[in-house]
N, CA, C and O of each residue as an XYZ file, in Angstrom:
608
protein
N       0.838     -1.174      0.000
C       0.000      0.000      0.000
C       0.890      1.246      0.000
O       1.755      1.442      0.853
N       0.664      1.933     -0.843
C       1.450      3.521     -1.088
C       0.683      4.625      0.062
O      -0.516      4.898      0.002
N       1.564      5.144      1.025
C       1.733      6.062      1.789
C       1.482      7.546      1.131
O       2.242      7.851      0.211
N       0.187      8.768      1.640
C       0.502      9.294      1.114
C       0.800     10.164      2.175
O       0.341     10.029      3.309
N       1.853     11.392      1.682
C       2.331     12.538      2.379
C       1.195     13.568      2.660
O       0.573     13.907      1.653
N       0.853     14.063      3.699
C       0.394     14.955      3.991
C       0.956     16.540      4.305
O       0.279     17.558      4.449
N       2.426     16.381      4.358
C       3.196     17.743      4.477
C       2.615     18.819      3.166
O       2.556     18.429      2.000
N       2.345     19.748      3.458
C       1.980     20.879      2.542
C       3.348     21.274      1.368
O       4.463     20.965      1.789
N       3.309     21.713      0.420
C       4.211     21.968     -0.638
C       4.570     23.072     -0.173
O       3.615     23.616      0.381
N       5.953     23.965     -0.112
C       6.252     24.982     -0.068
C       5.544     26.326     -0.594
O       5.041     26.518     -1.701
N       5.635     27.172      0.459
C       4.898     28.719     -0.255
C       5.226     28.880     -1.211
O       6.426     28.874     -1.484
N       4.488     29.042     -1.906
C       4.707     29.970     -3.494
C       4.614     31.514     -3.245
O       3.653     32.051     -2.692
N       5.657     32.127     -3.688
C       4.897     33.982     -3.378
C       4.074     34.242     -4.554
O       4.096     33.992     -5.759
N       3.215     34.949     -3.558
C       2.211     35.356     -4.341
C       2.454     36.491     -5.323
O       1.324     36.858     -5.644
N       3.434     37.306     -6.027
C       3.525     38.218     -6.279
C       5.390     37.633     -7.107
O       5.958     36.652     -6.628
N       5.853     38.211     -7.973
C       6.896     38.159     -8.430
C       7.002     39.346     -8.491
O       5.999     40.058     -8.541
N       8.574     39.973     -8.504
C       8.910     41.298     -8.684
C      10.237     41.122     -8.648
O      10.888     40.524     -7.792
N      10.792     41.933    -10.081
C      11.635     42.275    -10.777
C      12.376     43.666    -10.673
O      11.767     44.654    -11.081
N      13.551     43.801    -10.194
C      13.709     45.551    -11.262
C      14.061     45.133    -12.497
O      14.757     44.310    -13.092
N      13.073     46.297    -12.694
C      13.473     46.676    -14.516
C      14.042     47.797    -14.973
O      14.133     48.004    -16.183
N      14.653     48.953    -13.732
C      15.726     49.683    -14.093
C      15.474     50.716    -13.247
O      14.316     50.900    -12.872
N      16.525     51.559    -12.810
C      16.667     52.264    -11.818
C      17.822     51.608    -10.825
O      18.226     50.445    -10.803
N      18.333     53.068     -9.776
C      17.603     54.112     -9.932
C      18.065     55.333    -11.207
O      19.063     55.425    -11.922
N      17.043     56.017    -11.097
C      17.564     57.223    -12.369
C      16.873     58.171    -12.030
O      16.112     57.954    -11.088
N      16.869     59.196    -12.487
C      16.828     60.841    -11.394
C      15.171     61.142    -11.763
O      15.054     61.222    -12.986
N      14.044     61.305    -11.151
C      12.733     61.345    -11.556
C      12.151     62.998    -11.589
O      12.243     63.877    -10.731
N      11.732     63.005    -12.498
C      11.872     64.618    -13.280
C      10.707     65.714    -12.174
O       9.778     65.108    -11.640
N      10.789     66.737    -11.992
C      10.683     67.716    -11.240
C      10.921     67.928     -9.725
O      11.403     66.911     -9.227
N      10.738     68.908     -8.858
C      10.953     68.815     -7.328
C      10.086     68.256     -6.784
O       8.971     68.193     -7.301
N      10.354     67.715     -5.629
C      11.649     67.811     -5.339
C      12.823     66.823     -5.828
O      12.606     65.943     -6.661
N      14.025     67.029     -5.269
C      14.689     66.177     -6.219
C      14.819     64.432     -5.550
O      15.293     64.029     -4.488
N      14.270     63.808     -6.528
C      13.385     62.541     -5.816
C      14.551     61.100     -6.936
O      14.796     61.360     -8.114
N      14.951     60.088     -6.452
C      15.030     59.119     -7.427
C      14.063     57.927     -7.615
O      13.302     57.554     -6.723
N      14.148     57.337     -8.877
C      12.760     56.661     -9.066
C      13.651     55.061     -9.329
O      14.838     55.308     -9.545
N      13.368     53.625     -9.356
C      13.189     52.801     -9.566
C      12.080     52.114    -10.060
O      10.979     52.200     -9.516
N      12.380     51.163    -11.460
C      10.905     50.754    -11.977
C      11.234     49.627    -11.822
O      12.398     49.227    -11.863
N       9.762     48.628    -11.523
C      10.243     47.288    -11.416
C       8.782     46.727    -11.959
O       7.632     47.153    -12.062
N       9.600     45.388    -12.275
C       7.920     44.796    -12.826
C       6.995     43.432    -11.942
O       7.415     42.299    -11.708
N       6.061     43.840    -11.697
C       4.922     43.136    -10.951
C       4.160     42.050    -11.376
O       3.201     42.279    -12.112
N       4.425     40.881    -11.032
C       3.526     39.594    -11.178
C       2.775     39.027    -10.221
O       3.224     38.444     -9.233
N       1.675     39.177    -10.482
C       0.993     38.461     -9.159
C       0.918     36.801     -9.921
O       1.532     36.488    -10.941
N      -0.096     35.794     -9.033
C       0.211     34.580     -9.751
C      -1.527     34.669    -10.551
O      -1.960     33.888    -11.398
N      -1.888     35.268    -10.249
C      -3.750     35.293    -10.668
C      -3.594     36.452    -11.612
O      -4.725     36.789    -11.965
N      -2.684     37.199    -12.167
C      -3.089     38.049    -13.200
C      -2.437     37.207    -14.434
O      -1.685     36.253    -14.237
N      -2.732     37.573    -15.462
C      -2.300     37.296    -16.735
C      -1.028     37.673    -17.055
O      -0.064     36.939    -17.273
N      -1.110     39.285    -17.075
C       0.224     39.965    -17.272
C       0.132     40.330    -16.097
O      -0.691     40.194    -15.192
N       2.223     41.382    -16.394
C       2.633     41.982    -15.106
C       2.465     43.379    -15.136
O       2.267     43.833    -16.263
N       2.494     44.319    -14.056
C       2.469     45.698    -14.241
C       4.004     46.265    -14.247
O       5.019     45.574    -14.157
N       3.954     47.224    -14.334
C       5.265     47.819    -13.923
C       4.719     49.138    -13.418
O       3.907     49.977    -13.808
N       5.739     48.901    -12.090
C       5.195     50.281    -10.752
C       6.786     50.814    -10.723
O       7.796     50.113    -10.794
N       6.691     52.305    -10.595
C       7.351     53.122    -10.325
C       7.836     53.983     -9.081
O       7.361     55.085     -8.804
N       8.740     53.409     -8.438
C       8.961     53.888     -7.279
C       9.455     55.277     -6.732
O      10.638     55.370     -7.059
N       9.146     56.151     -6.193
C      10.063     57.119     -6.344
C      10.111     57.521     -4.359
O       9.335     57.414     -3.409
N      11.281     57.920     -4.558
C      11.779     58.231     -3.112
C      12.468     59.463     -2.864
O      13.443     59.468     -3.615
N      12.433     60.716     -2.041
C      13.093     61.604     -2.186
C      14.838     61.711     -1.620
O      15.302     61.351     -0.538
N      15.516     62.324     -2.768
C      16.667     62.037     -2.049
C      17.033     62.783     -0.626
O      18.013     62.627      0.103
N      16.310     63.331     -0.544
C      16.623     63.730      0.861
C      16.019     62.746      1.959
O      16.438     62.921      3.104
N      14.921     61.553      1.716
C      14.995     60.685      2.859
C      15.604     59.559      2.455
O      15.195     58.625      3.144
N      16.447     59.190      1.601
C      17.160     58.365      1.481
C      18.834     58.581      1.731
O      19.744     57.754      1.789
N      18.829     60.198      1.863
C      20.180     60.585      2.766
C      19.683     60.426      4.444
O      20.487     60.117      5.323
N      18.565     60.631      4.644
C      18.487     60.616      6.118
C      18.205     59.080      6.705
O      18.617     58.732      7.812
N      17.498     58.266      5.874
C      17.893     56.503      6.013
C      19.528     56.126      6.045
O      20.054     55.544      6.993
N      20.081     56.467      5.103
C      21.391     56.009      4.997
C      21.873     56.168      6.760
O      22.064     55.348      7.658
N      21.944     57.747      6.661
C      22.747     58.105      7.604
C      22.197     57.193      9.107
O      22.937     56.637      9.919
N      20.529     57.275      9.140
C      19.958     56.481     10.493
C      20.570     55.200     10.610
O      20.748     54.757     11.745
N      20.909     54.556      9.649
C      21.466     53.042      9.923
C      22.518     52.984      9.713
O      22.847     51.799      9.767
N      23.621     53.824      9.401
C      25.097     54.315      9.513
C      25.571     53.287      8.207
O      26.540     52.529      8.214
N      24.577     53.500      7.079
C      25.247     52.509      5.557
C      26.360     53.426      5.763
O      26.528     53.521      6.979
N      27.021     53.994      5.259
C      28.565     54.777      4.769
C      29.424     53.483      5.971
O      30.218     52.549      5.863
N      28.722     54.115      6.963
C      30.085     53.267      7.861
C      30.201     52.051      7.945
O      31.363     51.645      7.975
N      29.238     51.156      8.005
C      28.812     49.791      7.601
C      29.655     49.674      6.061
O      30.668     48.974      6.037
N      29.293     50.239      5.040
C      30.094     50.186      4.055
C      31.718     50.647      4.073
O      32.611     50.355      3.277
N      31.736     51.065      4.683
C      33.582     51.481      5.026
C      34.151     50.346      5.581
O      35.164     49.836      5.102
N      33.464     49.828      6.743
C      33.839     48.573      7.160
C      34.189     47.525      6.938
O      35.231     46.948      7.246
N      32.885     47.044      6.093
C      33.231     45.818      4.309
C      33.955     46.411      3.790
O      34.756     45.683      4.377
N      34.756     47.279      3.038
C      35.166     47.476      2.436
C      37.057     47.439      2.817
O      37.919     47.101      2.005
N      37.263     47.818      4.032
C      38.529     47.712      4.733
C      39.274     46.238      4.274
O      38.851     45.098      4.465
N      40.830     46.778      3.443
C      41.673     45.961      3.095
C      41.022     45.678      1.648
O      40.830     44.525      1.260
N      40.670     46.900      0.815
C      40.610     46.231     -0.736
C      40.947     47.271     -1.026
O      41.000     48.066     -0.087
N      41.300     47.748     -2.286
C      42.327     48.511     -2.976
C      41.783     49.420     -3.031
O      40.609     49.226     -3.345
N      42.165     50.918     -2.800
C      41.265     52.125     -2.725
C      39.905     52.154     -4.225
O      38.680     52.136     -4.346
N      41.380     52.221     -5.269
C      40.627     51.872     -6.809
C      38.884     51.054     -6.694
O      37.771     51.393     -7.097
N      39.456     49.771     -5.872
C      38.554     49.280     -6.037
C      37.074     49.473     -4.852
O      35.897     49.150     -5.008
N      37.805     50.151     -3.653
C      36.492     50.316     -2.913
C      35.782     51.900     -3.049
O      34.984     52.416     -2.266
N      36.422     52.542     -4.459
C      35.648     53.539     -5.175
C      34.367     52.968     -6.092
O      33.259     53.428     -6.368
N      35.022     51.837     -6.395
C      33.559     51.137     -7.577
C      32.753     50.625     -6.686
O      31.557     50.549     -6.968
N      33.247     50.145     -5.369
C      32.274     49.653     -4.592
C      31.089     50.505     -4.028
O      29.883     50.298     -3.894
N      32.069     51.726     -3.707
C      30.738     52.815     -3.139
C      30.102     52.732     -3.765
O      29.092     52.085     -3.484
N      30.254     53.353     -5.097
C      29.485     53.855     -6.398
C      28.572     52.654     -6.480
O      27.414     52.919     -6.156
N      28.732     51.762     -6.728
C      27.777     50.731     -6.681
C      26.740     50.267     -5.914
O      25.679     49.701     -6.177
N      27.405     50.715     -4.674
C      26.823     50.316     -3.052
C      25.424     50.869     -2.743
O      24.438     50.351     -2.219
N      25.813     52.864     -3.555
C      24.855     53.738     -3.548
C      23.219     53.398     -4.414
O      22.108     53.579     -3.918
N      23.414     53.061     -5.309
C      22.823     52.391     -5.899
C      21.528     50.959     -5.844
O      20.376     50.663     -6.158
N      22.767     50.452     -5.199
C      21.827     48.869     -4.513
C      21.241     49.463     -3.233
O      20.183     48.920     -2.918
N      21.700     50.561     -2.304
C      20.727     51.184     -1.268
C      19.224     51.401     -1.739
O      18.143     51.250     -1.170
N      19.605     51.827     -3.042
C      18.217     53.120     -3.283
C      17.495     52.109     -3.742
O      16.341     52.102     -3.313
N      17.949     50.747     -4.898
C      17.317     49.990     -4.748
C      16.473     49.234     -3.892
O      15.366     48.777     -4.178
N      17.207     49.121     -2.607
C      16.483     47.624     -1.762
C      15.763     48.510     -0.614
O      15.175     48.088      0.382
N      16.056     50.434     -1.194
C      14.918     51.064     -0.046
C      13.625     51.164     -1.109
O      12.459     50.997     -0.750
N      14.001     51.439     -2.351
C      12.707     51.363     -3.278
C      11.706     50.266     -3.461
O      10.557     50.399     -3.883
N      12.466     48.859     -2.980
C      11.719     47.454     -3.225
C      10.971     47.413     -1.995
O       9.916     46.782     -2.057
N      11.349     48.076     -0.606
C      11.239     47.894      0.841
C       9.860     48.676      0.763
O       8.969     48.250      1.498
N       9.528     49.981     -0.196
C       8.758     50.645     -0.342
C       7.505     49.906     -1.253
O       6.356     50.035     -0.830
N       7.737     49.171     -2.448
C       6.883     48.089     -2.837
C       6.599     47.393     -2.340
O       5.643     46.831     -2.875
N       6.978     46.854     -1.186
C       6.372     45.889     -0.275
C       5.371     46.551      0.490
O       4.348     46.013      0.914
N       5.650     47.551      0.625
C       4.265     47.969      1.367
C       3.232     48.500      0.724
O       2.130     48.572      1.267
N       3.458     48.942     -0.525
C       2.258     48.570     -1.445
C       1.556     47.608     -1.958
O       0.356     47.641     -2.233
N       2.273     46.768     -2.088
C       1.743     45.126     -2.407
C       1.323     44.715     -0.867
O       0.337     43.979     -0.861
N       1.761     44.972      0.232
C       0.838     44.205      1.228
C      -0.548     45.501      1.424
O      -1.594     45.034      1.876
N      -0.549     46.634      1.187
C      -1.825     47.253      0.653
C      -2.769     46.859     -0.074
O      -3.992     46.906      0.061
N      -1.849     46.314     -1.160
C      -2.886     45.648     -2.145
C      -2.625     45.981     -3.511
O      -2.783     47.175     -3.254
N      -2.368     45.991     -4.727
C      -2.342     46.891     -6.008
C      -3.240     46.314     -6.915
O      -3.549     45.123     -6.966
N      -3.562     47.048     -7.490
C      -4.549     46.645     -8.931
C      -3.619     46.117     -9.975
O      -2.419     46.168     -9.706
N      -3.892     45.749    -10.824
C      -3.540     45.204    -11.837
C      -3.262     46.186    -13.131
O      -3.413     45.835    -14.301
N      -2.707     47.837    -12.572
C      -2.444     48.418    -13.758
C      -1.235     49.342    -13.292
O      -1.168     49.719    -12.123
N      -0.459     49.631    -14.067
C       0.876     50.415    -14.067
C       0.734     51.441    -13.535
O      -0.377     51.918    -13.767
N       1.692     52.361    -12.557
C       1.153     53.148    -11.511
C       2.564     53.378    -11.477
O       3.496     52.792    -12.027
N       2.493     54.817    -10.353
C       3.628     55.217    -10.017
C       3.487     55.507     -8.128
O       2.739     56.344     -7.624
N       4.306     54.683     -7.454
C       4.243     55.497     -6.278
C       5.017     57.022     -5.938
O       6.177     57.090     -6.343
N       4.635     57.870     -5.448
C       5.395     59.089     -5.429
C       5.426     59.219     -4.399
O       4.533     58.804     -3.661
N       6.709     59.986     -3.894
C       7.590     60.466     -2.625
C       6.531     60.417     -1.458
O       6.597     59.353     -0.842
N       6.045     60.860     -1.222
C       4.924     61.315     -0.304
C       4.336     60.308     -0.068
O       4.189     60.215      1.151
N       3.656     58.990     -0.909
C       2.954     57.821     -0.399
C       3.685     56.643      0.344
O       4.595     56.105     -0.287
N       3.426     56.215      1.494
C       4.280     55.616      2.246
C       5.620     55.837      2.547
O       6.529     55.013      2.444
N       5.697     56.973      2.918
C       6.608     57.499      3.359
C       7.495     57.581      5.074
O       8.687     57.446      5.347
N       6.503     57.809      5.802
C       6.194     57.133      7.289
C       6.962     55.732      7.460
O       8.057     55.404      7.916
N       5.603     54.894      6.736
C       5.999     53.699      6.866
C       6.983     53.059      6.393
O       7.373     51.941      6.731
N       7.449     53.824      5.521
C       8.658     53.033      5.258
C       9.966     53.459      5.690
O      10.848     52.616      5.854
N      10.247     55.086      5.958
C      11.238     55.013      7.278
C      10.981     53.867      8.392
O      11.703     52.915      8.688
N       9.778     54.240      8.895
C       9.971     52.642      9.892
C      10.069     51.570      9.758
O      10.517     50.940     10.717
N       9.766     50.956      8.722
C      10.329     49.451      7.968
C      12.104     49.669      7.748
O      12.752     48.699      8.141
N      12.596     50.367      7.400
C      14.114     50.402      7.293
C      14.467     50.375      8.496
O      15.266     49.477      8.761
N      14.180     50.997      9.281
C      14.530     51.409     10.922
C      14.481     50.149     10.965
O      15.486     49.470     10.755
N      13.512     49.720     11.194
C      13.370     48.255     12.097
C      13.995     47.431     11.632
O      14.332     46.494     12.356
N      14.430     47.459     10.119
C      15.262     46.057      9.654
C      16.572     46.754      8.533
O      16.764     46.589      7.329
N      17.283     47.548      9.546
C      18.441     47.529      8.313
C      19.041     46.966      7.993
O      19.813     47.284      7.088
N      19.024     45.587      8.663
C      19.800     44.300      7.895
C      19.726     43.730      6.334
O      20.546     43.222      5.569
N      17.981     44.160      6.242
C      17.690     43.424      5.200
C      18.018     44.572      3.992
O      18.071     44.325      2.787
N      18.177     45.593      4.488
C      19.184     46.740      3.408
C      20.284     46.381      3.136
O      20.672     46.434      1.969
N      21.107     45.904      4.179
C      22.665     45.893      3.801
C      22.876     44.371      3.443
O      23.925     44.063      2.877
N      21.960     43.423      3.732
C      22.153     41.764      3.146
C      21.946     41.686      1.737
O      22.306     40.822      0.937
N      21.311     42.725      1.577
C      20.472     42.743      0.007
C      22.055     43.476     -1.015
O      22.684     43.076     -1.994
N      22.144     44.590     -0.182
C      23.306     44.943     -0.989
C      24.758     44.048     -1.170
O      25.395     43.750     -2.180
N      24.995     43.740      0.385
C      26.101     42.623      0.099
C      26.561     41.453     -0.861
O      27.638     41.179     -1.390
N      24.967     40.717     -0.872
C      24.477     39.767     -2.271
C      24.649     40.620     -3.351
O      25.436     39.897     -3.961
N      24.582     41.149     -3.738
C      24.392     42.184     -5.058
C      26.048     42.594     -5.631
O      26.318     42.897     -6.793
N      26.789     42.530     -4.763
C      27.972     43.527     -4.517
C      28.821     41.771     -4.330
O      30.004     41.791     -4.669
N      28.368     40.594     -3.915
C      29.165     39.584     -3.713
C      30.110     39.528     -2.631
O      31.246     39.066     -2.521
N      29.630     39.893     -2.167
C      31.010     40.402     -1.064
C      30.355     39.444      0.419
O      29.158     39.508      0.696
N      31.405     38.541      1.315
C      31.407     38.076      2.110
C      30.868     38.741      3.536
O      31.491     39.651      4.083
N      29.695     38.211      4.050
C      29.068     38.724      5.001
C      30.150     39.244      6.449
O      30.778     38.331      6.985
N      30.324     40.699      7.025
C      31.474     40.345      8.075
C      31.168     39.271      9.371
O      32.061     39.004     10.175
């Protein structure tokens, strides 16, 4: 007689999400950067693509709250100046990213429709300083992976 398993199959996420480019400088004041990424839920047909935008002035005041520069100075100690110039430059980048994705998450646990949209500076804004606050790990794990670089 064949046994059957009752253990449940692993979560599937409900939602896929991609960047599809960014960040890149998002046109009028204030001076804000935008990330676009593309949206799959598993029940829509197609995906959307949502537009993130964040102002750079709270993504200088995130940085600084969770001390990325110095955290990044740190990883970076004992590699060749040359090379922990490409690292910043890069570093800066995967920040604004994984604060822009941190910011889609709280739209997708809101809820989104099924059509291309832009979030702007001002919407979840609150909440998502306090989502970084509370987990700047998952800022700087995200960048580390990205950047390849050995966890300290």
């Amino acid at each position: 007689m064949r046994r059957v398993s009752l253990a449940s199959p692993p979560n599937t996420p409900l939602y896929r999400v991609t960047l599809f480019y960014g960040p890149d400088q998002a046109e009028g004041p204030p001076a804000r950067l935008c990330c676009v990424f593309n949206v799959k839920k598993r029940s829509w047909k197609g995906g959307i693509q949502v537009a993130v935008e964040v102002e750079e002035a709270q993504l200088d005041r995130l940085g600084r709250a969770i001390g990325f520069d110095a955290w990044l100075d740190g990883i970076l100690i004992g590699r060749p100046e040359a090379e922990r110039a490409d690292y910043r430059f890069r570093a800066r980048d995967l920040f604004v990213q994984a604060v822009c994705a941190q910011k889609l998450d709280l739209a997708i646990a809101a809820g989104l429709s099924q059509e291309n949209c832009t979030l702007p500076p001002a919407r979840w804004s609150a909440e998502l300083e306090a989502a970084v606050l509370a987990t700047p790990d998952r800022i700087t794990a995200q960048v580390l992976a990205e950047l390849d670089l050995p966890a300290p």
